[in-house]
N, CA and C of each residue as an Amber inpcrd file, in Angstrom:
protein
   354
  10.4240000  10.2420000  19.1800000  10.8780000  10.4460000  17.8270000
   9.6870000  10.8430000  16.9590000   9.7780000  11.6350000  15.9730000
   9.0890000  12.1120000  15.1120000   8.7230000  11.3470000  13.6230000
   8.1730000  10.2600000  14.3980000   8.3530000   8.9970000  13.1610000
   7.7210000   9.2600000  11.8060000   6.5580000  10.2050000  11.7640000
   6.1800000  10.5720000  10.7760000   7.1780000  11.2990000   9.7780000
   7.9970000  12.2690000  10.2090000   9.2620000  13.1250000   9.7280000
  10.5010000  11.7730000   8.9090000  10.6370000  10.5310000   9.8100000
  11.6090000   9.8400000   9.5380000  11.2270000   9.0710000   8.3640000
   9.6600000   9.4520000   8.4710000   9.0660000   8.0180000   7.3910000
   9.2100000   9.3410000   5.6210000   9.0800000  10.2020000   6.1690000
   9.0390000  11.4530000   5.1700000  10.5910000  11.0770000   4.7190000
  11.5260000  11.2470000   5.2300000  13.1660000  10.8740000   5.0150000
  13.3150000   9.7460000   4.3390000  12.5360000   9.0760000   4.8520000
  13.0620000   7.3520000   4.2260000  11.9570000   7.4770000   3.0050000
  11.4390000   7.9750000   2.5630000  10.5280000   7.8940000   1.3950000
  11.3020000   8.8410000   0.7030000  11.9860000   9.9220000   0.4480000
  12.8960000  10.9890000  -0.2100000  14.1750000  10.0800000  -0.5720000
  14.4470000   9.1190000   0.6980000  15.9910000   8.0100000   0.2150000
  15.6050000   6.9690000  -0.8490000  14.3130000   6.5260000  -0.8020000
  13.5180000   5.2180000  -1.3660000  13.7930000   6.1480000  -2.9110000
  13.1060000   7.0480000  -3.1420000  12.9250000   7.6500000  -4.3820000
  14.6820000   7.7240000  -4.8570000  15.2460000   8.5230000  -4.6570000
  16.6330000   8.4920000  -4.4180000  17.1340000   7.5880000  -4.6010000
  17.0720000   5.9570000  -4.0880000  17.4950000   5.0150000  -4.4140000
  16.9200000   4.3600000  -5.9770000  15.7450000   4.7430000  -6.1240000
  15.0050000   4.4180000  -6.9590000  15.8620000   4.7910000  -8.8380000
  15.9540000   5.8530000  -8.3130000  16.6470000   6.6470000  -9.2020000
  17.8990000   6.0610000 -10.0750000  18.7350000   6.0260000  -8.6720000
  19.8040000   5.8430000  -8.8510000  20.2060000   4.5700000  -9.4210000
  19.4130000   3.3490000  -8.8850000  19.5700000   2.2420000  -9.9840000
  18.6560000   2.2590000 -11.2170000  17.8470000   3.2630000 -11.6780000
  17.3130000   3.0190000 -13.0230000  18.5610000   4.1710000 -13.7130000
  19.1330000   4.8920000 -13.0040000  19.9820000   5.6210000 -14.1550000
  21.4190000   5.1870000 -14.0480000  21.9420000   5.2530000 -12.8090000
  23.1570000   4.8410000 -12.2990000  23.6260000   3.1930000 -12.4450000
  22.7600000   2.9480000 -12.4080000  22.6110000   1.0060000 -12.0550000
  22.2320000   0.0520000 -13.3570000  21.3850000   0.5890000 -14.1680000
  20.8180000  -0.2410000 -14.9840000  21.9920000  -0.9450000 -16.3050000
  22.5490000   0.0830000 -16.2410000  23.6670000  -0.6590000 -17.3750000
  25.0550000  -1.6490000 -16.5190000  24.9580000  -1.5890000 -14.9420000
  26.1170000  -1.4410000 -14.7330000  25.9420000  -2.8580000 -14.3580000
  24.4310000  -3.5900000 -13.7270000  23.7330000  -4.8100000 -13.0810000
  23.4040000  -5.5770000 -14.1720000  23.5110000  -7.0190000 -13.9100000
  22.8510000  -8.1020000 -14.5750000  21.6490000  -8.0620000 -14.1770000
  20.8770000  -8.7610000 -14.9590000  19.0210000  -8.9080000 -15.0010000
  18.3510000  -9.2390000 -13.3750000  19.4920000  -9.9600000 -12.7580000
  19.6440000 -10.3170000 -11.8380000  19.3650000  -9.9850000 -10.4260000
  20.6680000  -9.5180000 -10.1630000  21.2360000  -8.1760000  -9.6050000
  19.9780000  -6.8070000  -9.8480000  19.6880000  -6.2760000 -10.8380000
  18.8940000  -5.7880000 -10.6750000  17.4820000  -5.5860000 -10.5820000
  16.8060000  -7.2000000 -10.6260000  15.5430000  -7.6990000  -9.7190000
  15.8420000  -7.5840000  -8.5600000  17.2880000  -7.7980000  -8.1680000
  17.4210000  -7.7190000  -6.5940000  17.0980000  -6.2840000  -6.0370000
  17.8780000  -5.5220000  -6.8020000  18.1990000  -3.8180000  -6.3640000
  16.4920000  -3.2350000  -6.5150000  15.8490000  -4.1130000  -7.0870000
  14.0430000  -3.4040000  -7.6320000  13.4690000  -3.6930000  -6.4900000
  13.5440000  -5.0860000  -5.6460000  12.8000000  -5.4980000  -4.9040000
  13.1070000  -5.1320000  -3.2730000  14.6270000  -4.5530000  -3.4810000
  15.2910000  -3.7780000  -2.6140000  14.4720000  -2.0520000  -2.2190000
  14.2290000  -1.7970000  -3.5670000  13.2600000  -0.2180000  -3.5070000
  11.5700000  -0.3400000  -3.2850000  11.4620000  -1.7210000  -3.7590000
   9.8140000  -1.9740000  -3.1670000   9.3620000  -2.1820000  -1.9940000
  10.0700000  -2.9180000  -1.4980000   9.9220000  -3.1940000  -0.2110000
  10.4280000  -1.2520000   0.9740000  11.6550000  -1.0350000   0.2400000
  11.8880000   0.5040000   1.4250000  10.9400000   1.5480000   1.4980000
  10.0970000   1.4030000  -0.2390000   9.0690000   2.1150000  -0.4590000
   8.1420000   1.7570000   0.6090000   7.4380000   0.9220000   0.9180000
   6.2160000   0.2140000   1.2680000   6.2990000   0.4390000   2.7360000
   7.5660000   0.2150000   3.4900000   7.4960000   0.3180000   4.6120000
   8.1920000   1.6680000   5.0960000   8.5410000   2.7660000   4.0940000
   8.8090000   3.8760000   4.6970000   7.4460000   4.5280000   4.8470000
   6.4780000   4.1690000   3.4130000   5.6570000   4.8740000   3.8190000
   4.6120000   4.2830000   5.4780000   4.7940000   2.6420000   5.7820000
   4.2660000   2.3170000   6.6530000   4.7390000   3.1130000   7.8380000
   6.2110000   3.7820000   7.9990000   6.3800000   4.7780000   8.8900000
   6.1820000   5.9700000   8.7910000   5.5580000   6.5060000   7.9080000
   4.8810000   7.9050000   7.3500000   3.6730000   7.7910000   8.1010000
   2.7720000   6.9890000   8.4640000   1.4030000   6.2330000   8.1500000
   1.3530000   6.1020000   9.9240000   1.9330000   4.9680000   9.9430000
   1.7370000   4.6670000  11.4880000   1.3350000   6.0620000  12.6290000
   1.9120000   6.9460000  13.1930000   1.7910000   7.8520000  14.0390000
   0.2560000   8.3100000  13.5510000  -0.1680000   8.4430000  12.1950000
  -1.9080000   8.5200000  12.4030000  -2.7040000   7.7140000  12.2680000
  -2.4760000   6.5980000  12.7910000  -3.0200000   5.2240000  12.7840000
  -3.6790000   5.4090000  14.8550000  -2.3440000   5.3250000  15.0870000
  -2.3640000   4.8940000  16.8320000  -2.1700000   6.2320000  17.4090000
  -2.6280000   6.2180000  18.2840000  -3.0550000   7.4250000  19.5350000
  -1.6170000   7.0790000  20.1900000  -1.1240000   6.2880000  20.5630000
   0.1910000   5.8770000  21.4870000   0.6730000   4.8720000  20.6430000
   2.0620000   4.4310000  20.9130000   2.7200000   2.8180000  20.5570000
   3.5690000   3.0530000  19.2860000   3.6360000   4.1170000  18.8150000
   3.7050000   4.3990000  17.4120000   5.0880000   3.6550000  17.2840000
   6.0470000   3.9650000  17.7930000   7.4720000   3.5170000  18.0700000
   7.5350000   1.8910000  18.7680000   6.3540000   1.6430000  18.8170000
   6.4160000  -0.0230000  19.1580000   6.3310000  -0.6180000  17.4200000
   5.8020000  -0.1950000  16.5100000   5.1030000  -0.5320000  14.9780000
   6.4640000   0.0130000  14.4150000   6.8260000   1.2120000  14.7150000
   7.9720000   1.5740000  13.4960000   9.3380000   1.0370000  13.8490000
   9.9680000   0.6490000  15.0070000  11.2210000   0.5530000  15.0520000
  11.2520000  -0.9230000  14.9870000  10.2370000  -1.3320000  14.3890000
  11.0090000  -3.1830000  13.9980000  10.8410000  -2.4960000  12.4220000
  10.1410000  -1.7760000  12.0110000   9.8660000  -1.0190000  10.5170000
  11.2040000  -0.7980000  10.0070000  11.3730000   0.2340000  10.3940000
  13.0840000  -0.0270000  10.2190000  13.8420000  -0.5450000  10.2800000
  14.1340000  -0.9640000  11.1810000  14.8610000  -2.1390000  11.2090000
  14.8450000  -3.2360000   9.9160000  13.8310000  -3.2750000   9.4010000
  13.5380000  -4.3970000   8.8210000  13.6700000  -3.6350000   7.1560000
  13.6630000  -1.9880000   7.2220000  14.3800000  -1.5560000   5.8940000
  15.4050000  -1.3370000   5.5800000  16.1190000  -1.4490000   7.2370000
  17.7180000  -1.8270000   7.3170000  18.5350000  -3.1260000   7.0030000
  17.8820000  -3.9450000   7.5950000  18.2530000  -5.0710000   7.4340000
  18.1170000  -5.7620000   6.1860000  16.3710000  -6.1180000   5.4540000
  15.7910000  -6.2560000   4.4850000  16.3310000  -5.5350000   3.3380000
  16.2030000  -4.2120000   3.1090000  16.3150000  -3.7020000   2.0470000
  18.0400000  -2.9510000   1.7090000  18.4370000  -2.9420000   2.5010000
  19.7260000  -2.8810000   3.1590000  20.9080000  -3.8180000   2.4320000
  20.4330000  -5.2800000   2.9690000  21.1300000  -6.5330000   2.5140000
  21.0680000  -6.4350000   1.3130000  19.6160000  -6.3370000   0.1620000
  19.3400000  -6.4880000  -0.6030000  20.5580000  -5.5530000  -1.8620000
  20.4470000  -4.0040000  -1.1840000  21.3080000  -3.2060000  -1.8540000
  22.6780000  -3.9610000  -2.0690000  23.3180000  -4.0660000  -0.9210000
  24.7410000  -4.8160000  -0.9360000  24.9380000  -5.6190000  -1.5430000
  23.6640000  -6.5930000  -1.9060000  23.8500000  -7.7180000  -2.1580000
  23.5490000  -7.1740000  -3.7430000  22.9710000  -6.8810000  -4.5490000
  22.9450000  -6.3840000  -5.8160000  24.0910000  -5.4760000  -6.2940000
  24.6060000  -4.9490000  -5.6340000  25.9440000  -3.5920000  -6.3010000
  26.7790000  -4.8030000  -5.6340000  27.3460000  -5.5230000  -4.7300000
  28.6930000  -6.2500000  -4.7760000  28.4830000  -7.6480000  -5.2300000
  27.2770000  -8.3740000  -5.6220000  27.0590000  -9.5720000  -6.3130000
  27.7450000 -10.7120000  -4.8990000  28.2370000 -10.3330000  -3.5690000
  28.4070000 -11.4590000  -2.5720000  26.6760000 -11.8810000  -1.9280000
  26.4210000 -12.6980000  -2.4650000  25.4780000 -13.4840000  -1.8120000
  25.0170000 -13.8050000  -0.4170000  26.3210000 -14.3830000  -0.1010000
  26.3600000 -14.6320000   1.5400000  25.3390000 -13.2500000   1.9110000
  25.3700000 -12.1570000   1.6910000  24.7560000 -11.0220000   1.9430000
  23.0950000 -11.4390000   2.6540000  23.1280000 -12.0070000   1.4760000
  21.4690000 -12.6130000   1.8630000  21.0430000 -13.0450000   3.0940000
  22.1180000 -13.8610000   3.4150000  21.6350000 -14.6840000   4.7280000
  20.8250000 -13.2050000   5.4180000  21.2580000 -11.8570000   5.7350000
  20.9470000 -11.1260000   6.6460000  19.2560000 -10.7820000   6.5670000
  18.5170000 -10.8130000   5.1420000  17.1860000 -10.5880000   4.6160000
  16.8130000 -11.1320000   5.1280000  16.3520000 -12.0030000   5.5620000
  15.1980000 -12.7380000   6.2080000  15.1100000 -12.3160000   7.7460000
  16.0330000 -11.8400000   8.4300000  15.7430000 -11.2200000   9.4720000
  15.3460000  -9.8770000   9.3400000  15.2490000  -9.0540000   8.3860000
  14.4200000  -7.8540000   8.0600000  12.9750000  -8.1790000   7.6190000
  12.7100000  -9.7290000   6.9920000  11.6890000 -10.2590000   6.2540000
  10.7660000  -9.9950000   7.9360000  11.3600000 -10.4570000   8.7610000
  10.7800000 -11.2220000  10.3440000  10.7290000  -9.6920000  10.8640000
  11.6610000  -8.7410000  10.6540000  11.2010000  -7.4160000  11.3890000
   9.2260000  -6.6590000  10.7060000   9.6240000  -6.8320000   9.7850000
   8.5190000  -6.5120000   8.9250000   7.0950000  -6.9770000   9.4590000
   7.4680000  -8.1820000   9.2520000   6.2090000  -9.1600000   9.5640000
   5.9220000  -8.5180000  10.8940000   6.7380000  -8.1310000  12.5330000
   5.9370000  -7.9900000  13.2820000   6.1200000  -6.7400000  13.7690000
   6.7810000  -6.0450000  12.9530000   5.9750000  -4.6320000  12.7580000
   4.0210000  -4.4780000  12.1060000   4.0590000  -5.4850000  11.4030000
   2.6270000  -5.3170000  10.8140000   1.7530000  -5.9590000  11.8610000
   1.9520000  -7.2550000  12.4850000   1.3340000  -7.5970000  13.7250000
   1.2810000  -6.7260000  14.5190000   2.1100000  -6.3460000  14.9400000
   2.2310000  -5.6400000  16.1950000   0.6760000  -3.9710000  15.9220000
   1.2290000  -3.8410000  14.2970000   0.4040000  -2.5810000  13.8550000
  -1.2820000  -2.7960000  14.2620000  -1.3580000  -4.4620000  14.1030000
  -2.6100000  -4.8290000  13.7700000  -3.6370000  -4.7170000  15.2780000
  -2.2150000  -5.5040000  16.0870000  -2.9530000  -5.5850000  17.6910000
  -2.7150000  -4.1920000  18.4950000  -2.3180000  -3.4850000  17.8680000
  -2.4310000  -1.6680000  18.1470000  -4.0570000  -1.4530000  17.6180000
  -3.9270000  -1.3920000  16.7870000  -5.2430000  -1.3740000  16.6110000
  -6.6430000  -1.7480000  16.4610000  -6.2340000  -2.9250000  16.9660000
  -7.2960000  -3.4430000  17.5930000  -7.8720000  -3.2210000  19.1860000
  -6.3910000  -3.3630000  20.0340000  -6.5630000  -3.1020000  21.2240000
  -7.1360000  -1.2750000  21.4470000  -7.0310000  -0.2190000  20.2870000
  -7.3450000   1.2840000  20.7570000  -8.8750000   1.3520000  19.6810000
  -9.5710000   0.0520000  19.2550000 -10.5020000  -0.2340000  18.8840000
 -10.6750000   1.1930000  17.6230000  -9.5090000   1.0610000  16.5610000
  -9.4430000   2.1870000  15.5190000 -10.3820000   1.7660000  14.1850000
């Protein structure tokens, strides 16, 4: 996979999303709700670009670092959306397993590069 290309995509959706709740969203969300929907675009930001990033980091593995990455802007930032535009909570429970994709996507980033001594 062309993870650099996907991280390019998911940074064009991040903005896009970005958008859409400061113009689309802001009148429509409680104060609430839309800390949620903010922290929902910070986090897709941060780790799309970590899949922009990764493939010139590591010589190999690249797809060992990005596909918990995603995952974890699926899950993480994902929940977060749902959970801000339909106000069901229960939603949440699913974040913290994107919280845990994240986290070892960045481990995993770390002992990549340590082990290709970058």
């Amino acid at each position: 996979m062309n993870w650099s290309a996907a991280g390019a995509v998911l940074l064009a959706l991040a903005v896009a999303a970005g958008a859409f709740g400061a113009h689309a969203l802001r009148a429509r969300l409680d104060a609430y709700s839309m800390s949620v929907y903010e922290k929902a675009v910070f986090y897709h930001f941060i780790h799309a670009f970590g899949i922009l990033v990764v493939p010139l980091l590591l010589r190999a593995n690249a797809g060992r670092v990005c596909w918990p990455m995603l995952a974890g802007i699926v899950l993480f930032s994902g929940s977060l959306y749902a959970l801000a535009g339909s106000g069901v909570r229960a939603l949440g429970i699913v974040t913290p397993f994107g919280g845990i994709a994240f986290i070892v996507s960045w481990a995993l980033l770390a002992y990549e590069l340590v082990r290709q001594h970058v």
